[in-house]
N, C-alpha and C positions, 0 to 999 in steps of 0.2 A: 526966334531968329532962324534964318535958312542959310544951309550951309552948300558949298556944294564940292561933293566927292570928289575928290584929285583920281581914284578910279574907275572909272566908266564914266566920268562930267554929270553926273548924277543930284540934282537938288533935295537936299534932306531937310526934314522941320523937326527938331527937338534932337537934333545929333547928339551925344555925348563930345564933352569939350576938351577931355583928356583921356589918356589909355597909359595903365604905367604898372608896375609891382603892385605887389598889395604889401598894405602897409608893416613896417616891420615890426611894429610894439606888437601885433598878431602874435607874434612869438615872441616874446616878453613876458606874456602877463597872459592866465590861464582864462577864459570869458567868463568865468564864476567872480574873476575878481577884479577886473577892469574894470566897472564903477566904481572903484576904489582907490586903483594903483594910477590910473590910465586918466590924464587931465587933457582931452583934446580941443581943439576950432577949427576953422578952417585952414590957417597958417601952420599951426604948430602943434607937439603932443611931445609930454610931459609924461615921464614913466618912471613911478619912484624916486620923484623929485630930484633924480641922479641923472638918466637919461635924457637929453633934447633930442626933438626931430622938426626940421623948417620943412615947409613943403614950400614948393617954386617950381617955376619951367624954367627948363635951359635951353636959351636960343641956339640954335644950329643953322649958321649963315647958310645956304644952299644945301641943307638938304630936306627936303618937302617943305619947299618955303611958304606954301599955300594952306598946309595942316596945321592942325595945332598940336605945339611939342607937348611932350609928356609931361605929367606932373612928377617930380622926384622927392625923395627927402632924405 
């Protein structure tokens, strides 16, 4: 897919499709034990069967309405 940069008018091929935090079970759960604790997909992650996390973008009427928003969770 080709995208093209809202700065400089710029056409990209393989752009990244979202820009956001990093994810918060990161600090949750130590990486020795994340295969364990840490139940993720694409939508959702799962931490100690206690914690939920949805990931989604939230639309932002007018502002950079040509980018793609952020992914949150």
């Amino acid at each position: 897919m080709v995208r093209r940069c809202a700065i400089g008018d710029i056409e990209h091929e393989d752009s990244p499709l979202s820009y956001g935090a990093p994810p918060p079970w990161l600090e949750l759960a130590p990486e020795h034990e994340r295969n364990v604790r840490v139940h993720a997909n694409a939508d959702q992650t799962i931490v100690d069967e206690a914690r939920f996390f949805l990931g989604g973008h939230l639309d932002r009427p007018g502002i950079r309405e040509h980018a793609p928003c952020p992914k949150s969770w």
